[in-house]
Each structure stands twice: as C-alpha cells, then as structure tokens.
N, C-alpha and C positions, 0 to 999 in steps of 0.2 A: 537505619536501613540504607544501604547503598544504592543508588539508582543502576539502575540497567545500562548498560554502555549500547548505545546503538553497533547492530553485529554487523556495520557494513565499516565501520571503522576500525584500522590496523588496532591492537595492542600496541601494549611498548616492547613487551618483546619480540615481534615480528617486524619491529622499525629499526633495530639494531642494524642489519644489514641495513637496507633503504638509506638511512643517513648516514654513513662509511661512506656508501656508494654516490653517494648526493655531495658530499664534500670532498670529493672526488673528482666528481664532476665539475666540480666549483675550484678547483684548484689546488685541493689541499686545504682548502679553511674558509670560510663565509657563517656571517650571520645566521642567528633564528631564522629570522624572516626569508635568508634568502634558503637556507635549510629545507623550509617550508616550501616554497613555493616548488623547488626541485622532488622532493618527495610526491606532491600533489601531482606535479608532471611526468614523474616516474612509473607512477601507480595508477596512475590516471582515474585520480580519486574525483567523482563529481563536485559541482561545488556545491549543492544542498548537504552534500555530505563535510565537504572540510568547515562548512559556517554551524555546525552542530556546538551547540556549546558546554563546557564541561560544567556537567551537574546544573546546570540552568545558572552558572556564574556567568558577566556580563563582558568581563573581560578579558578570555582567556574562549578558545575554544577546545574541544577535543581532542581535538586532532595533535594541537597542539603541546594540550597536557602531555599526549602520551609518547610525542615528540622529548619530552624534556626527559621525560626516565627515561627512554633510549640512550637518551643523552647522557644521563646521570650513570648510568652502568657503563657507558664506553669509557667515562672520564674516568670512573672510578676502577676498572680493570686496564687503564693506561693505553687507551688507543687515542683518547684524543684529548684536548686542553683548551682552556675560556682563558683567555688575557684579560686584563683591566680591562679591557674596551669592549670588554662582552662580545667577542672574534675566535669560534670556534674553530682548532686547528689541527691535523694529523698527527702526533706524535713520531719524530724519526725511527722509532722500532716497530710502526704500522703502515712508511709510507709505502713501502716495498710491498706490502700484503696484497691480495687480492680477493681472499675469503676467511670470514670471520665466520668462527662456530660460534651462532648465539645462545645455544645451550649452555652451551658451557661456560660464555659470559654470566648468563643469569645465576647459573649453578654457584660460579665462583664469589660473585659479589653477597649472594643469598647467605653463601655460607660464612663470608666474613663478617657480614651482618651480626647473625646468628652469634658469633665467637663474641663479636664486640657486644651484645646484649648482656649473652651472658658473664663475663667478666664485669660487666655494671651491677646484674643484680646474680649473686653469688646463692641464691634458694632459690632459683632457677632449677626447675628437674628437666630442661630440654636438653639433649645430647647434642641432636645439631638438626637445623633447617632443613625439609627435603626441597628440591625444585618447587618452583611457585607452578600450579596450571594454569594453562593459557586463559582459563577466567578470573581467577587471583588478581586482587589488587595491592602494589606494590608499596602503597602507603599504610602501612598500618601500624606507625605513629609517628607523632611529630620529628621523632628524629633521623625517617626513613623519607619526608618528603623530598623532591628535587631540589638541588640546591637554588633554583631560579624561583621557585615555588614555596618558599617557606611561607610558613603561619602567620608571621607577622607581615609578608607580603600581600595576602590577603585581608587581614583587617585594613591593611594603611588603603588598600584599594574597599572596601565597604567606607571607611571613612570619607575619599574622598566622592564616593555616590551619592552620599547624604551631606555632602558639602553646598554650601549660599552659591548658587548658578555666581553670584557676583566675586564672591568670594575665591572663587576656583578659577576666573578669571585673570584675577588680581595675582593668585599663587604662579597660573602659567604666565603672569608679566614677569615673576620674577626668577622664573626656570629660565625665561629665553636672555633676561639678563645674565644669568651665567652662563649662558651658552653664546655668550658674543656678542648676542642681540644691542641696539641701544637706539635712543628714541621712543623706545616703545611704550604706545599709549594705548589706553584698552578704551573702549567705546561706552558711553552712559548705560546703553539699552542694549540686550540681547536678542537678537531674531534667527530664529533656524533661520538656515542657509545664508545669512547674510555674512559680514565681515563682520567680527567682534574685535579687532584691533590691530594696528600697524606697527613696524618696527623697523629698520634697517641694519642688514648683517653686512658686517664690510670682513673679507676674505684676503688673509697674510695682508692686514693693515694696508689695503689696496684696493682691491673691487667690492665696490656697494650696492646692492640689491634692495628694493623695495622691497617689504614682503607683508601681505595682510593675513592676519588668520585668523580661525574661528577655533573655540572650545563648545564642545559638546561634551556637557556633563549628562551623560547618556549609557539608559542601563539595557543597553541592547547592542545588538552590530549594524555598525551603519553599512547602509549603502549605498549603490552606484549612484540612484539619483539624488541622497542627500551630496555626492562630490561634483555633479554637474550643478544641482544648485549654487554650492559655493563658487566652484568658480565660474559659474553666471554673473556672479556680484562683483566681481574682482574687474576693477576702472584699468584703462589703458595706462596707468603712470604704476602699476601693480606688474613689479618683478618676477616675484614668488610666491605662491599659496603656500599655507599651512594648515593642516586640520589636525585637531589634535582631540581626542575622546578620552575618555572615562572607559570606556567601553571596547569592543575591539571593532577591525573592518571585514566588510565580506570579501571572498575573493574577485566577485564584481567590483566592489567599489575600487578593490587595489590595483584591478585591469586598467580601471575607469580612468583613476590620476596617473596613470601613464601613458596614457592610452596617444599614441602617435599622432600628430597636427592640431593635438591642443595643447594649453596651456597644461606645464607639467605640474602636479598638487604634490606635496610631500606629505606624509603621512607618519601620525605620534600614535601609536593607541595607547591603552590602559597599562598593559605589562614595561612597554617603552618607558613611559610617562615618572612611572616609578622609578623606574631603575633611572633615569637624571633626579628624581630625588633624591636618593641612595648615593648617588656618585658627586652631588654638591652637597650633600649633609642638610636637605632644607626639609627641618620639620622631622628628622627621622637622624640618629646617634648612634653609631656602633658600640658594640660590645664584646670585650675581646675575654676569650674564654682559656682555657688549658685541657690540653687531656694527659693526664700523667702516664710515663713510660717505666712503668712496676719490672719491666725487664731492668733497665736503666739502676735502678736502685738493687736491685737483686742482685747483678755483676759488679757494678763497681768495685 
C-alpha cells in the first residue's frame, strides 16, 4: 500500500513549470540542490514541509523525490539535460521559451512510456496510457523510476545505513581520496558532533586547506544544531568543515553552514554521497545494457 503524500507538498507534475522557471533563474542550468532551494524559495514552501521525507526513507526527502520526476519528464521530452557532473541545463530548443504546457509534457512522456511497455510485452491488451491524475504515482515499475532514483540506488543507500559506524568512516577516507583529498586520517573514536577526521585538499596543485570532517551514519535529517555543534569542534588551524550523512540535511541546517560570519560547513548527504560512489566505481560496477531498434532491422 502506498503511503499518503502529505497534500501541502507540490507533485511532480505541478514542479514541471517551478523548475524550468528555477533554472532560469539560476542561469540556464544549476544543480539539485541549488534547483531545490530555488523552487522552495519560489513557492515559498515552509521548511516543516520541504524536511518531509519520502515514504519515511532517510535520505531523500519529498520534496525532493518529486523534484526528480519533474526532472525526469523535462529531460525526457527534451527541455532539459544532466552532464557527467550531474549539472542540469536548458536545452537550445527551450532557452527562448517562456511557458511550458505541463500537460501535455506528462501526456507525452505517458504515452511513450505506454508504447515502449507495450512493444516489451506483445499480450499486452492496453491501447494506450490515458494522462496520469494529479494523485497517481508515477513509478509504477522499476523501469519507470527517475533516473537519479533507481533501485539499486536505494539498496546501495540501505546498505550503507546498516554499515560498521567504523567502517563507513574508513569508506568516506577513501571517497575523499578520490576526490583530491590527501593526508587524510580518520580519528580512533566517533563522537556526535565532534571531528571524525582530517585531510588536506590542495586546489590546481597550489592552494592547501585544512579540512576536518565528520560522518554521520544517520538515519534521519540532520539539523541546524547537529552543524553548530560541529563546527563548535573545529580548532583555529581548521580551514574547512565537512559533514557528510547517510542521511539527508534540513533546510535549517543548510541555512546553518552558510550562514554569514561563521565558519562556512560544506555539506555531502546521502543521495551526494552515492553518486561519488557511482562516479569513482567504489564498491558499485556498471552495467551496459542495449535496446534494440526492430525499426533498424526492418528497413535495412
């Protein structure tokens, strides 16, 4: 049985417009995150409402999810495009637009859905998909999920929840070594809020930054006061904060580590986290598939 979507939060079909308009605002192209935060400021969506989390998952919120099938229908009816560097961007045949009919997006993508199912299973008696209602949920199977959202990206994220707190440690020593880091040493003992390890990131093989950070293998959303704790901890020779979660942050806490005349805190969550999995191959192997083009063979 599907849980109830709280009804103060958008669908995904009603964010179709909101992030067009959002990465628009953002210049033609920006992150999730900053996606997000523009939508939440567009909408002026409270924050009890955007820290709602999807289906009582830890590291993903609502809001969120339903951010990504907006996403997933814009990219898939050619408005917009994800680079390698996970940098969502306006397509030249949409920069010039100004209003998007999101009917008719959902309608479109629905129905090519629809075609491509049935072309899979040929005793199939559906004709064709009608529009989804605005309570419909848009996953209704694994090969309908967001592409940011697949199935296996959730297990790898239950996995690493029920990962040795030590262990999970040891793994982000060796994320941040692919990501430049070096030095880096993880601390015997774990203590909320403290520093769980150091490293030094040196920037175009020139500038060096201290930077300590902590892992929170944590099946909730942190908050504001778990990011003042940390950077309570962080000693004056402490460059950089990093907090990195299991879990996702609230939109207090993401206020929090930027929050103007403090030390600035960077921030990893749970969906981040993975996808530098995904992107260094640690622990997780691609799998390259085919779809065959029966047109293709038919005309040759």
């Amino acid at each position: 049985m599907r849980n109830k979507i709280d009804s103060r939060i958008p669908r995904y079909n009603k964010l179709i417009m909101p992030t067009f308009v959002a990465l628009k605002e953002l210049g033609g192209s920006g992150t999730n995150d900053e996606i997000l935060n523009q939508v939440i400021k567009d909408l002026n969506i409270p924050d009890e409402v955007a820290d709602i989390t999807h289906m009582g998952k830890v590291n993903q919120s609502e809001l969120s999810y339903q951010l990504a099938w907006a996403r997933t229908y814009l990219s898939k009816y050619g408005v917009i495009h994800n680079s390698a560097r996970s940098v969502w961007s306006i397509t030249p045949d949409f920069v010039g637009i100004e209003v998007l009919d999101e009917k008719e997006i959902v309608s479109a993508i629905v129905k090519k859905n629809a075609e491509r199912r049935n072309k899979a299973a040929s005793s199939s008696t559906k004709d064709e998909a009608p529009d989804l209602p605005e309570d419909d949920d848009p996953s209704n199977d694994d090969e309908e999920f967001p592409d940011e959202i697949k199935p296996w990206k959730e297990k790898l994220a239950d996995i690493l929840q029920t990962m040795d707190p030590y262990g999970f440690e040891r793994l982000t020593q060796r994320v941040l070594r692919e990501c430049g880091f070096s030095q880096v040493e993880v601390t015997k003992k774990s203590g909320d809020g403290g520093i769980d390890g150091t490293g030094k990131l040196k920037i175009n093989g020139i500038f060096s930054f201290n930077v300590a950070f902590q892992c929170k293998r944590y099946s909730g959303v942190v908050g504001a006061p778990d990011i003042r704790d940390f950077r309570g901890s962080l000693t004056t020779n402490i460059e950089k904060g990093l907090f990195i979660t299991t879990g996702t942050f609230s939109k207090a806490a993401r206020e929090e580590a930027c929050s103007p005349g403090k030390q600035q805190i960077d921030l990893l969550d749970g969906e981040e986290f993975i996808n530098k999995l995904t992107e260094y191959e640690i622990g997780v192997h691609p799998i390259t598939t085919y779809t065959i083009d029966e047109d293709f063979f038919r005309k040759i």
